[in-house]
C-alpha positions as CSV (number, residue, x, y, z in Angstrom):
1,X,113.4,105.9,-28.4
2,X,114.0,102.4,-28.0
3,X,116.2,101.2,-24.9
4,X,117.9,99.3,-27.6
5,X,119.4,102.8,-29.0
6,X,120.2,104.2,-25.8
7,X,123.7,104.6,-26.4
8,X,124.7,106.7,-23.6
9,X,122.8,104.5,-21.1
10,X,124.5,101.8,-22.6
11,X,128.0,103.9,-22.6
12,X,127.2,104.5,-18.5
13,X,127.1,101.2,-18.1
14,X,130.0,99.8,-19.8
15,X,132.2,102.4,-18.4
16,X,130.9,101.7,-14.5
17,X,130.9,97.7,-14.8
18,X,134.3,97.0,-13.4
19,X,134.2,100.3,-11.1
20,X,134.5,100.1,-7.3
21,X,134.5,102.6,-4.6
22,X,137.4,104.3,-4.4
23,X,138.3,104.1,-8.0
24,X,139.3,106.9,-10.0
25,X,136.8,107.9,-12.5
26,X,136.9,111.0,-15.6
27,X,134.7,112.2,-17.6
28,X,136.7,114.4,-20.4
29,X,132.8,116.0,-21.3
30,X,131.2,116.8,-18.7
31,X,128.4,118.6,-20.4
32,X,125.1,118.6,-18.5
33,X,126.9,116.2,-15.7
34,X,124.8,112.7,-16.6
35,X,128.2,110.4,-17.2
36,X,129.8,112.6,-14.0
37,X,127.0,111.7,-11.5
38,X,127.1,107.9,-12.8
39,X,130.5,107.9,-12.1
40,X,130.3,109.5,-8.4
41,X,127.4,107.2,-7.5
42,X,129.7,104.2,-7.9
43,X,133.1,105.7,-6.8
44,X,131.3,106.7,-3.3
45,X,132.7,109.3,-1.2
46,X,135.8,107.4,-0.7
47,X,136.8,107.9,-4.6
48,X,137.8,110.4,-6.9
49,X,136.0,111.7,-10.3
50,X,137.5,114.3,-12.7
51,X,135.0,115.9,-15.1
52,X,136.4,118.0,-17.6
53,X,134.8,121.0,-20.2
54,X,136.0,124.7,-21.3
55,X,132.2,125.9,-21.2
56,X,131.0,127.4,-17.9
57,X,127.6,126.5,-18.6
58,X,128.6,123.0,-18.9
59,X,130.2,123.2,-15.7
60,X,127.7,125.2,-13.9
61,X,125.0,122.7,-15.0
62,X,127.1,119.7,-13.8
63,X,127.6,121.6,-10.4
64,X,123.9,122.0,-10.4
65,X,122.9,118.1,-11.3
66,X,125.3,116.9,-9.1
67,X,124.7,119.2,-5.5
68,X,121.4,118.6,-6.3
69,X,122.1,114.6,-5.6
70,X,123.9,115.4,-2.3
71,X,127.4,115.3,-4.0
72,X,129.9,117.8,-3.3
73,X,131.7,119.5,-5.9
74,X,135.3,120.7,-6.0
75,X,136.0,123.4,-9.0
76,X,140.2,123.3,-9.6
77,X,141.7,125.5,-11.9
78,X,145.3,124.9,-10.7
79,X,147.1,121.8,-11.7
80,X,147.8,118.9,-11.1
81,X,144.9,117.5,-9.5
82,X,145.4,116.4,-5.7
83,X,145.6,112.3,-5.5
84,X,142.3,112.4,-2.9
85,X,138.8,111.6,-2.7
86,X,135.9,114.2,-3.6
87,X,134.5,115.6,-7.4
88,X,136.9,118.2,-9.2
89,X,135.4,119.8,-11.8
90,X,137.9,121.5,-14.2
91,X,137.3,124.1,-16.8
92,X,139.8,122.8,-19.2
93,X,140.6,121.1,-22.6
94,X,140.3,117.4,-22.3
95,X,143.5,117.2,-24.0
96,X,145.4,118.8,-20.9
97,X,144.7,115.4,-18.6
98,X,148.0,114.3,-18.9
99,X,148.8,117.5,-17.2
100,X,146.6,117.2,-14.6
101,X,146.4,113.4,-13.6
102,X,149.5,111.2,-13.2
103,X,147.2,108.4,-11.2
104,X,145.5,105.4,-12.9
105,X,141.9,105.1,-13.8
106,X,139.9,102.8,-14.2
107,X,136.8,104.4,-16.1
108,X,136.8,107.2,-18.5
109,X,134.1,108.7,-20.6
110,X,134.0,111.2,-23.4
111,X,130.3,112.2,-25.0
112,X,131.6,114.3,-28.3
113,X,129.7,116.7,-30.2
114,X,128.3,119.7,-28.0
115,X,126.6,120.9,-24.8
116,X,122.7,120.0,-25.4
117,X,120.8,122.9,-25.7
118,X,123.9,125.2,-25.7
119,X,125.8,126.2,-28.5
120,X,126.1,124.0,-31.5
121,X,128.9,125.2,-33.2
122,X,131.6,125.0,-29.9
123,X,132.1,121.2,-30.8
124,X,134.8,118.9,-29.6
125,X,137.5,118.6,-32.2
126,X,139.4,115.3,-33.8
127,X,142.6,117.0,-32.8
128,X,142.3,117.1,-29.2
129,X,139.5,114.3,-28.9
130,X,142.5,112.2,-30.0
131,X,144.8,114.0,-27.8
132,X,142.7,112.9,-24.9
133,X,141.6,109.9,-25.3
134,X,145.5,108.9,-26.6
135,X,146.3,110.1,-22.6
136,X,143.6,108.5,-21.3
137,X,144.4,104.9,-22.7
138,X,147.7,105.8,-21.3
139,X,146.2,106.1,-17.8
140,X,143.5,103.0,-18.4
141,X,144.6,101.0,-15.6
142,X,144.9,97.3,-16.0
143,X,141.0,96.4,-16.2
144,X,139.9,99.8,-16.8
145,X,137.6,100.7,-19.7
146,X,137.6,103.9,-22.0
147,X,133.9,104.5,-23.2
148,X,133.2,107.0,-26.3
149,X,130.0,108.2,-27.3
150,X,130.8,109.7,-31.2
151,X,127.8,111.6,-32.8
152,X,128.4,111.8,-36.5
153,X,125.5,113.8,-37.1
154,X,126.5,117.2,-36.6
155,X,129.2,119.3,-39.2
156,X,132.4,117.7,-37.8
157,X,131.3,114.8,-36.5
158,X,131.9,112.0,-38.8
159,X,135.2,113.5,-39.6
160,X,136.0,113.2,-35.4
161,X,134.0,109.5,-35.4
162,X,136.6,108.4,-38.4
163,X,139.7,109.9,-36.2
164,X,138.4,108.1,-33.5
165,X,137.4,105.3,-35.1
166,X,141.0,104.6,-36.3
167,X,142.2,105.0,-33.0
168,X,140.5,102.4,-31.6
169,X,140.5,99.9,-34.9
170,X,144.5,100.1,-34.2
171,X,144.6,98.6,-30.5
172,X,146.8,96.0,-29.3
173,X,144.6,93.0,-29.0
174,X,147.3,91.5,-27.0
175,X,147.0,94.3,-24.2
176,X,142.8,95.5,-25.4
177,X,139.6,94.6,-26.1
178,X,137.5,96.9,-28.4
179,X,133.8,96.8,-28.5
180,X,131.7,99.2,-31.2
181,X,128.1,99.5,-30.9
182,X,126.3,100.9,-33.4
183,X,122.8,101.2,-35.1
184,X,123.1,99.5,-38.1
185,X,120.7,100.9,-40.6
186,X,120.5,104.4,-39.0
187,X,124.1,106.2,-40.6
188,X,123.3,109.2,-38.4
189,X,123.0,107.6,-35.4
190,X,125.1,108.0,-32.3
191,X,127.5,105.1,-31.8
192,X,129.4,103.9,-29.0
193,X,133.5,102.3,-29.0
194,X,134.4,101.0,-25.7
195,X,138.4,100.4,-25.2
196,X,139.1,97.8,-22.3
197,X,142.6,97.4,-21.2
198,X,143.7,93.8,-20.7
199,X,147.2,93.9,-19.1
């Protein structure tokens, strides 16, 4: 595949460009725990990343990933999340954030569709895909960025890409900048919308 098409290496580094240590850092799919360990290596020990998923497996394997890099992992089931450095990784809906984090952010990062290599038919939905990311552009601090990886693809997914789509199409400009990057002649193709709040 061409670097060109990467989309979530591009998505990665969108979202971690105006990161710092410290920062406070979700990942509403955890899935395999890529996006998770891109945020923790730029966040440091002295910041905070959230990584959401309601699969086990996904959590287990983003655990795994991420121990296996020296990082050590937190799993929280209670709520809400403590305001203090480390990796909490919560088996949860993505649309529960609210619940869970009152603190700004200032990157977050969904990857929609489903857990590679897992099961295909326990997708992420357009109901509570909007849900979350409608909390987490509430939480965007000023600066922060709100990176989406859609997959339209698999049954579902251009019906989530459209809902999402929308969402992003409807921004402020006067408080966001919305960036979509797509691959043109390839309909199938994974895309990426990045949300970057201005004020």
């Amino acid at each position: 595949m061409s670097s060109l098409t990467r989309i979530v290496t591009w998505s990665q580094q969108l979202a971690c460009e105006g990161l710092q240590p410290g920062d406070l850092a979700i990942d509403l799919t955890a899935g395999k725990g890529r996006d998770t360990l891109a945020l923790a290596k730029v966040v440091g020990v002295e910041g905070q990343v959230v990584a959401f998923d309601l699969q086990t497996a996904a959590l287990e394997q983003t655990a795994e990933l991420l121990q296996s890099r020296a990082f050590a992992v937190n799993r929280w089931a209670s709520q809400p999340l403590p305001r203090q450095p480390g990796i909490y990784l919560v088996q949860a809906c993505h649309s529960t954030l609210g619940k869970m984090l009152e603190h700004p952010a200032k990157a977050i990062m969904a990857n929609l569709g489903y857990l590679p290599g897992g099961d295909a038919t326990l997708v992420t939905r357009p109901d509570s895909t909007l849900a979350a990311l409608q909390q987490s552009l509430h939480l965007l601090a000023p600066g922060g960025r709100l990176a989406v990886t859609v997959y339209p693809a698999h049954p579902g997914g251009e019906e989530e890409g459209a809902a999402v789509n929308a969402l992003f199409y409807h921004l402020s400009s006067a408080r966001w900048q919305v960036l979509s990057l797509r691959v043109d002649n390839c309909n199938e193709a994974p895309y990426l919308l990045v949300a970057e709040r201005t004020v």
